[in-house]
NUFIVEX-272448 format. One record per residue (C-alpha): residue number from 1; residue in one letter; x, y, z. Coordinates in steps of 0.1 Angstrom, whole numbers. Layout:
<recs>
   loro   kefi      c1      c2      c3
    NUM      A       X       Y       Z
...
</recs>
This chain:
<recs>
   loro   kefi      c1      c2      c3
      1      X       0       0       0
      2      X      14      35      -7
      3      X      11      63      19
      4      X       8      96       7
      5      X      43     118       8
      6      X      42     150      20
      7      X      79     164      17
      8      X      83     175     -18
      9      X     113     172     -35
     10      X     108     208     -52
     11      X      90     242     -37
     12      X      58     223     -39
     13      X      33     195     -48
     14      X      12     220     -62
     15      X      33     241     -83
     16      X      45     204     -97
     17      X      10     198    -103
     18      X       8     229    -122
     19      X      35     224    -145
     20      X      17     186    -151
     21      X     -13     205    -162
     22      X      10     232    -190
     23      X      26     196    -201
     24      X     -14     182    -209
     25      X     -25     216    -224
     26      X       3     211    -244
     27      X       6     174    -252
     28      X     -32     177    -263
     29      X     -25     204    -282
     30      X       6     186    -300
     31      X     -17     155    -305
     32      X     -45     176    -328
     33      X     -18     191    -348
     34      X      -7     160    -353
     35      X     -34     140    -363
     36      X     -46     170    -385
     37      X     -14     165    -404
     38      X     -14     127    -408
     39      X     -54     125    -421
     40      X     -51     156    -441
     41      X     -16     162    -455
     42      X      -2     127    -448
     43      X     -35     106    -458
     44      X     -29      80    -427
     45      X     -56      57    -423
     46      X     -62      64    -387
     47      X     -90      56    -365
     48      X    -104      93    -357
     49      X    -132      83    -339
     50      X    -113      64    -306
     51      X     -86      90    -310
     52      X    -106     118    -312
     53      X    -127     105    -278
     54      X     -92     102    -263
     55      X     -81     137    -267
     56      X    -117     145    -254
     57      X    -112     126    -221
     58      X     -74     143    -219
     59      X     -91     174    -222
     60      X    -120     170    -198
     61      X     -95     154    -175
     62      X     -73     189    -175
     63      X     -98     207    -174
     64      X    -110     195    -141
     65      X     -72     196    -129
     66      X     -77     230    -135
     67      X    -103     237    -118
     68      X     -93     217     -82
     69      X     -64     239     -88
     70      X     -82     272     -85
     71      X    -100     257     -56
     72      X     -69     256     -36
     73      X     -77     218     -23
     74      X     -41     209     -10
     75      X     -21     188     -33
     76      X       1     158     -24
     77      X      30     139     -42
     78      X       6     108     -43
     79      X     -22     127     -63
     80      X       7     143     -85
     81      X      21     104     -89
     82      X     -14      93    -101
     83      X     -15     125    -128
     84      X      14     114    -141
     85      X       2      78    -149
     86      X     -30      92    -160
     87      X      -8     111    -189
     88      X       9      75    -196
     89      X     -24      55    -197
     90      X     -38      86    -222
     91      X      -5      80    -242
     92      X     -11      45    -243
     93      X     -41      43    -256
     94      X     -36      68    -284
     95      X      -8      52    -294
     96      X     -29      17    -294
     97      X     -45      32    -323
     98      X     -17      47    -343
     99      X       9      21    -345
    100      X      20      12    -314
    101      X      60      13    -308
    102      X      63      18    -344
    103      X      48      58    -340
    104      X      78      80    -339
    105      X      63      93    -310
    106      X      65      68    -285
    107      X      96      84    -270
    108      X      68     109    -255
    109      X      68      81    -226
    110      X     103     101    -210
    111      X      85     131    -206
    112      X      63     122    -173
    113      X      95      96    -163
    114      X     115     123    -163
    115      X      89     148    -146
    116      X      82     120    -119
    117      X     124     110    -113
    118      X     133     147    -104
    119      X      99     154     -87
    120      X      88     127     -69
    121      X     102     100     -42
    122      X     121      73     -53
    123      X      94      46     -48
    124      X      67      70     -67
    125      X      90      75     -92
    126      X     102      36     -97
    127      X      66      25    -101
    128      X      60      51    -127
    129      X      91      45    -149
    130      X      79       8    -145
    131      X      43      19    -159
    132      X      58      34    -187
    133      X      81       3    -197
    134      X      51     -22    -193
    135      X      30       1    -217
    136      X      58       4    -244
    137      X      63     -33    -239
    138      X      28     -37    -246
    139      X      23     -15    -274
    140      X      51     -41    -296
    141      X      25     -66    -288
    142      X      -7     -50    -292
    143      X     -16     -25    -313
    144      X     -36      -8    -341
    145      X     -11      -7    -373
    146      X      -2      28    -388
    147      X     -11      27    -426
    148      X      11      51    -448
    149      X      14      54    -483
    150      X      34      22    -500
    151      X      67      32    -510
    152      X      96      44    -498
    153      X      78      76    -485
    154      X      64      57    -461
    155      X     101      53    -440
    156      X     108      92    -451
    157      X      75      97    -429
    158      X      85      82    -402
    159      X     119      95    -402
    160      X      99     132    -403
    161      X      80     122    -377
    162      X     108     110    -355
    163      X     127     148    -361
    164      X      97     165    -354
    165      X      92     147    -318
    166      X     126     151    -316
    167      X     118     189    -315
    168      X      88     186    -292
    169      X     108     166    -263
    170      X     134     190    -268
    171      X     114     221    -265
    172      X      94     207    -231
    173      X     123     192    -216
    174      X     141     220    -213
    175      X     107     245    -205
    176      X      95     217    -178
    177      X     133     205    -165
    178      X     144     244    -161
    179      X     110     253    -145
    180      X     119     225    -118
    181      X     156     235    -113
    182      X     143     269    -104
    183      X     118     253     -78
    184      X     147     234     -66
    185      X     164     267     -64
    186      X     137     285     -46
    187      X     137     255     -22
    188      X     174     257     -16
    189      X     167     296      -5
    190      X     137     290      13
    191      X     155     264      33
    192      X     183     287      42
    193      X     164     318      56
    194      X     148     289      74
    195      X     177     275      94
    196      X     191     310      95
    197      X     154     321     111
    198      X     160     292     133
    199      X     195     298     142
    200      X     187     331     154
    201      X     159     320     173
    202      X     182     300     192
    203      X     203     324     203
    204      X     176     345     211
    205      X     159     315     237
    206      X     196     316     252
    207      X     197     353     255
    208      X     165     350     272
    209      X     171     323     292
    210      X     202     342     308
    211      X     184     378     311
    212      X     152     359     328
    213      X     179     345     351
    214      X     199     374     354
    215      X     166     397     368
    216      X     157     376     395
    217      X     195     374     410
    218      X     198     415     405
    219      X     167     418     428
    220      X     184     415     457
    221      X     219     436     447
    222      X     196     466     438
    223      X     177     467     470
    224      X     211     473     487
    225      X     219     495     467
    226      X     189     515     470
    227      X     186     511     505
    228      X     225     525     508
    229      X     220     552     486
    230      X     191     563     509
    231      X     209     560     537
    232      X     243     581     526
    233      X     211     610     509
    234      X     202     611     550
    235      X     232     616     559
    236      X     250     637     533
    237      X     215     661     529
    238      X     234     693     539
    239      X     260     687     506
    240      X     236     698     476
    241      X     264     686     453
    242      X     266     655     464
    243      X     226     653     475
    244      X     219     654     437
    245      X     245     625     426
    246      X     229     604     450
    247      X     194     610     439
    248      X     209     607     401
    249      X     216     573     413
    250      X     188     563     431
    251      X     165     570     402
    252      X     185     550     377
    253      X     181     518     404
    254      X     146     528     402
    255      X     146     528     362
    256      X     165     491     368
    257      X     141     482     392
    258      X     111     487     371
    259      X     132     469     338
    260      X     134     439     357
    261      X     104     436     370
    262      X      87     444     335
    263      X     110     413     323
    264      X      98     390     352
    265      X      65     396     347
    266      X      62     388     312
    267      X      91     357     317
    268      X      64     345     339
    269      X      34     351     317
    270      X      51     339     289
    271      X      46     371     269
    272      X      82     382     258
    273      X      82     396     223
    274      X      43     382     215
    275      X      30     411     191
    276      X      -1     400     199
    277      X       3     414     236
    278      X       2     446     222
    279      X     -20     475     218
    280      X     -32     503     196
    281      X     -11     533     203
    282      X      -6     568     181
    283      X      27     575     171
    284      X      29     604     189
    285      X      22     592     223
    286      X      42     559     224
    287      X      74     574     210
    288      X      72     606     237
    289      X      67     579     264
    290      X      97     558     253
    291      X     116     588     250
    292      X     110     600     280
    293      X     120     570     302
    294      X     147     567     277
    295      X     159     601     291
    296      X     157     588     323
    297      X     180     564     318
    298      X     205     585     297
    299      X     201     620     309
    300      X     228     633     296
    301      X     219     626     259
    302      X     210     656     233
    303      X     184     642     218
    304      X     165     661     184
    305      X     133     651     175
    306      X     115     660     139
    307      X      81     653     126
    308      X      82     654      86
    309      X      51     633      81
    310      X      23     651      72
    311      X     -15     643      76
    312      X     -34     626     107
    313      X     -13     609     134
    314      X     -10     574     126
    315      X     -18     542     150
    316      X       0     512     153
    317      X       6     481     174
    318      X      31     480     204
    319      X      41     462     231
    320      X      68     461     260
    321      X      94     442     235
    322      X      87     467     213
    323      X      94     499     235
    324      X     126     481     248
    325      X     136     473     211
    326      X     136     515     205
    327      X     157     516     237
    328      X     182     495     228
    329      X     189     513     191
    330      X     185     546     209
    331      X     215     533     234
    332      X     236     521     204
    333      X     231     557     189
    334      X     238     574     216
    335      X     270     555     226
    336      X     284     555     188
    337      X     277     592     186
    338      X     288     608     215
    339      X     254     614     234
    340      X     238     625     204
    341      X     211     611     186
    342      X     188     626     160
    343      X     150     610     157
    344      X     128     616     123
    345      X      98     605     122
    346      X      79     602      88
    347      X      48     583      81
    348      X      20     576      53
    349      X     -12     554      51
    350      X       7     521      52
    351      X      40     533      69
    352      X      61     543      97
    353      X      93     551      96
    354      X     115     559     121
    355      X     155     570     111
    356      X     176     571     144
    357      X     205     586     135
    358      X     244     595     150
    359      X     276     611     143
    360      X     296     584     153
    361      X     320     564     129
    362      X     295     552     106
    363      X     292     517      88
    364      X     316     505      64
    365      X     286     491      41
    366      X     251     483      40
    367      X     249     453      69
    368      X     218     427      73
    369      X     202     428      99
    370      X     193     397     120
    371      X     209     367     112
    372      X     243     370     133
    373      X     248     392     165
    374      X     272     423     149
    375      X     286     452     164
    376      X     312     481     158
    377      X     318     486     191
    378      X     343     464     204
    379      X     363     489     215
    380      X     333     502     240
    381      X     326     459     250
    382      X     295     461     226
    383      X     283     426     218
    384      X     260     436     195
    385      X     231     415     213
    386      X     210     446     218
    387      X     211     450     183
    388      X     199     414     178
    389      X     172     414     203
    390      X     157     447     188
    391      X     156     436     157
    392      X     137     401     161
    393      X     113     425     188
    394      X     106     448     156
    395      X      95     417     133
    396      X      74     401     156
    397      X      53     433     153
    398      X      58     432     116
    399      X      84     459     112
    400      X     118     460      97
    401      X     152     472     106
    402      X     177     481      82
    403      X     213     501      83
    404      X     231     525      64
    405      X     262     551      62
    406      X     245     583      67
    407      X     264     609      36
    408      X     279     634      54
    409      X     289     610      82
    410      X     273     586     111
    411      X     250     558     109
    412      X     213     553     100
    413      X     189     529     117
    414      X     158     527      99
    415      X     125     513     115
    416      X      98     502      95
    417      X      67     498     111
    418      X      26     490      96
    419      X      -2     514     104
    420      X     -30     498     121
    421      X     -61     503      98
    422      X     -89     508     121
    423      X    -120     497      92
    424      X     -99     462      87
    425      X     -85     462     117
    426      X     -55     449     110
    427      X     -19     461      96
    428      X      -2     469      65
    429      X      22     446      60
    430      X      37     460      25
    431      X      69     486      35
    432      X      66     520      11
    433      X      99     532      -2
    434      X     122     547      15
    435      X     128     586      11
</recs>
């Protein structure tokens, strides 16, 4: 008994099925030609009526194909095994009643062998080669003789007819062959953003791993530090100088504080980087709000912010993952470009962009982003993790990250992010180009 496959051996069963369907269209196409030209020009003695009922069925039978196709029932390597016999059964039989293995056409039998040895598994594609040898052998046996005119035209015929099927096999080998080597390429690609994808999530579990860890053992370090700080603020309150460092510092424990608990609470709920925990926010709002704890954290930082979209405010989904994602390109910025960091914000009915730029050393050339941790700051300890992390926070939410050498020097970080539509509720998914 034969199980159904389900791991094609090209980008899928159905575009295989497809290109079995173009090689019918055309095969039944070929066929009329062909017996047009052998009643009328040739004057074979050919049963028409069997034949033509044969390219009827052919025809009925692609036509259905066609139509299961547009339905979009899911195709297997079984039912694309079974269309393949179906064309050598058709072949068969229309060869039955036009000479048998003596038609110059016979060698039409390779076509679907071929189709089914790169396509298909290797017990699928056996039993179909087999098929098509049993029917050959057949046809030397049985068969309906092809009458030509006496004579030595008669072999000048067949000779014509064995040059022109020549030329058809030709022409659809190489149409149907380099249609499946670029399926097989396609594959080979798809496969490769796939480990890459999962390679990166990897290292993304283990970087979570460590900083779900990491929060609950800084809990208890941070308390004494808080509680210390406190203490020397008590003590120390008649030196204004020094009143203010310590109340620098306690607020940036208090800014740790409220990171890690934000990261053990969703660690807990399971909730890290789900764009789905998200909510509608307007541009506006969220990115003052980031900013502003950003600030917090890096008050020393010149930060210049520019609106140059035009046009109502737009909404979009966001999350925690998300804000910290901004935070972490925001630090990279700002530590690149000695504390200075430029924001533009731009924005149309499908897009937002965000450009967070620096005057720090720049890129070399145009980097992707995501599938490796990076960094050009190795002199600073950068690990380029943060990079990483806000990246694969960005596409969870449907956004992309790019970089770029900004012209008259410094980088460019580039955020790309979908407007929520409020009528479909959902977001645009299709990035506009860049200015």
């Amino acid at each position: 008994m034969i199980r159904p496959v389900s791991a094609p051996s090209l980008a899928s069963a159905g575009s295989l099925l497809r290109d079995i369907l173009a090689l019918r269209v055309y095969g039944l196409l070929a066929q009329i030609v062909v017996v047009v030209v052998a009643v009328i020009v040739l004057h074979a003695d050919l049963s028409l009526r069997p034949l033509g009922l044969l390219i009827v069925l052919g025809g009925m039978f692609a036509g259905w194909t066609a139509y299961r196709l547009r339905r979009g029932w899911p195709v297997t390597l079984l039912e694309c095994f079974f269309q393949l016999l179906t064309d050598i059964l058709l072949l068969t039989f229309l060869l039955y009643f036009s000479g048998g293995a003596a038609n110059p056409f016979v060698s039409l039998y390779l076509l679907p062998i071929m189709i089914g040895a790169t396509a298909l598994p290797s017990r699928l594609a056996w039993l179909l080669s087999l098929s098509g040898l049993l029917s050959y052998s057949a046809l030397m046996a049985w068969h309906q003789p092809l009458v030509l005119p006496p004579g030595s035209a008669a072999f000048h015929l067949h000779v014509l007819g064995m040059w022109l099927n020549f030329i058809l096999s030709t022409i659809l080998i190489t149409y149907f062959i380099g249609r499946m080597a670029i399926g097989l390429r396609r594959r080979d690609g798809q496969l490769a953003r796939v480990r890459e994808q999962r390679l990166r999530d990897e290292q993304i579990v283990a970087i979570g791993s460590l900083a779900a860890g990491a929060a609950h053992e800084l809990s208890t370090p941070l308390a004494t530090m808080n509680v210390i700080a406190g203490e020397l603020l008590h003590a120390h309150s008649g030196d204004a100088a020094l009143a203010d460092q310590l109340e620098l510092l306690r607020s940036q424990i208090r800014v740790c504080k409220q990171v890690l608990t934000r990261l053990t609470r969703a660690d807990r709920a399971g909730q890290a980087g789900r764009a789905d925990s998200g909510q509608v926010v307007r541009l506006d709002e969220w990115l003052a709000a980031r900013l502003d704890e950003w600030q917090v954290m890096r008050p020393q930082v010149s930060l210049d912010l520019r609106w140059l979209g035009s046009g109502d405010m737009p909404r979009f989904i966001a999350g925690d993952a998300l804000g910290q994602a901004l935070l972490n390109l925001c630090n990279n910025a700002a530590d690149a470009g000695h504390e200075q960091v430029e924001i533009e914000a731009d924005w149309d009915l499908r897009q937002i962009r965000l450009d967070i730029l620096d005057r720090g050393t720049g890129f070399p050339e145009e980097i992707p982003v995501g599938t490796a941790i990076f960094t050009t700051k190795q002199a600073q300890g950068g690990s380029g993790i943060g990079l990483l992390l806000a990246n694969a926070s960005i596409e969870q939410y449907g956004g992309q990250v790019s970089l770029s050498a900004r012209p008259d020097g410094g980088a460019c970080v580039t955020v790309m992010l979908p407007v929520f539509d409020p009528v479909t509720e959902e977001t645009h998914a299709s990035p506009v180009a860049g200015r």
